[in-house]
Structure formats: C-alpha cells, structure tokens
N, C-alpha and C positions, 0 to 999 in steps of 0.2 A: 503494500500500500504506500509506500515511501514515495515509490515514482511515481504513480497517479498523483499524490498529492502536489510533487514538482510539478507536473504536468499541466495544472489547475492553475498555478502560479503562471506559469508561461501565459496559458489563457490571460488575466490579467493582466499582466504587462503588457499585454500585446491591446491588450482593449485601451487600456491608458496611454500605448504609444499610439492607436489609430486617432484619439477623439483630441490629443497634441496638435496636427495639422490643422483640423478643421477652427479651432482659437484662430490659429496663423492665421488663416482664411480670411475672418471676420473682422482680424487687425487691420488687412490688407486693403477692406474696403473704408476703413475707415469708422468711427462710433459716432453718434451723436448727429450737428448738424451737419460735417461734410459728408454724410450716408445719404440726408437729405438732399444736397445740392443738384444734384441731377434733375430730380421731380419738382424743385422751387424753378432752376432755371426753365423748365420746360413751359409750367406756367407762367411765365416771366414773357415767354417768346408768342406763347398764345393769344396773352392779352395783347401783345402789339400788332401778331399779323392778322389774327379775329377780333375781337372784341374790340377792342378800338375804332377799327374803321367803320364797325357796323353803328356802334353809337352816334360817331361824328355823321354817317349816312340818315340816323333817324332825326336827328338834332336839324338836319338839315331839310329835310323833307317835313319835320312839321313848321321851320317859321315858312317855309313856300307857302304850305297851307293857312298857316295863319295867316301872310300876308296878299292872300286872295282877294280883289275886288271887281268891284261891277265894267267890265269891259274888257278884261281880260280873256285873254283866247290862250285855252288849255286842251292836254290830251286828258280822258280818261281811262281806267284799267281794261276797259272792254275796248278802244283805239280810236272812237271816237274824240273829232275834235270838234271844237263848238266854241262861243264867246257866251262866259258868262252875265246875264242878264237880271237876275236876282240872287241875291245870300241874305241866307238864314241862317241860322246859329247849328245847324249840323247840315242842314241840304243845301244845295244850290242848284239855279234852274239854268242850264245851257240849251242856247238856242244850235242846232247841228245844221239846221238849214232855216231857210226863211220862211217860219208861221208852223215851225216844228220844234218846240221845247222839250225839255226832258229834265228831269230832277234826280240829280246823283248824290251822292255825301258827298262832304268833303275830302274824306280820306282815298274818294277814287280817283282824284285829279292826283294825274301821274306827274307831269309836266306844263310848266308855264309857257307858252310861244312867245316869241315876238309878234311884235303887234305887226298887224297886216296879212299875216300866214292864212286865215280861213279870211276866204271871199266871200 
C-alpha cells in the first residue's frame, strides 16, 4: 500500500501543477479595469459611429418640423410633394395639385424644397 499511497500524491501534485498555468492565464489578461478596456472602448466607438449621428439626424429633423410654415413646399413619407396651405398643431393640409388638399402630420414631411420646385 506504500506505493498507491505515492501514487495518490503524484495525483496531487500534478492537479496543483495543472490549475499553476491557468492563474498565469488570468494574470496575462490582466484584473480589474484593464480586463474591462476592450468592452469600454468598444462602447466608446459605438456611440460615435451610431448613436451620435443618429441623434444629431433626429435633433435635426424635428427643428425642420418645427420650423414649418404656410407656403412652404415639402416632400412627404408617401413622395408626395405639395405646398403647404394650413398648420395645425399636429396636421397640416398640403395642396399636391390645384383644388386637391390632403392632411398629413407633421412628422411625414420628409423634406423642405426650395421654393418654386412644385408648379
């Protein structure tokens, strides 16, 4: 029984020299915040090439909207273009042709024209 009991022992050592490396391992990557650094910088790079521009795109499209008035000539989401002729506080009425109005929201005027574009 002597040797089995060496035997046993080797076992053990050998378990405490495998689970040695794997510490290394985890030195390797580093503890704490620079483990983090990867997944901060990635968010870091998201918000600039998404989130960013989409906000700066919404921020811009509602003062258009808000700064809608009567005579202006606009597309709508459906590609209608038209000059509007009344605003209301969520609808507005665009005339698409002469003695044919239509009432869209606000939120569907895509684009403002330059004046003169609808005939």
């Amino acid at each position: 029984m002597p040797g089995s009991n060496k035997e046993f022992q080797v076992f053990i050592s050998e378990a405490f020299a495998q689970a040695a490396p794997a510490a290394a391992a985890d030195s390797l990557f580093g503890g704490g915040i620079t483990g983090m650094l990867p997944i901060i910088l990635m968010f870091v790079v998201l918000y600039f090439v998404m989130i960013r521009p989409q906000m700066k795109r919404q921020k811009e499209a509602k003062a258009m909207i808000d700064a809608l008035a009567k005579g202006d000539e606009v597309v709508t989401t459906g590609g209608m273009i038209g000059k509007i002729t009344k605003i209301g506080e969520s609808f507005l009425s665009v005339e698409i042709a002469s003695g044919v109005e239509i009432q869209v929201q606000r939120g569907a005027v895509v684009q403002v024209l330059p004046k003169g574009t609808v005939k």
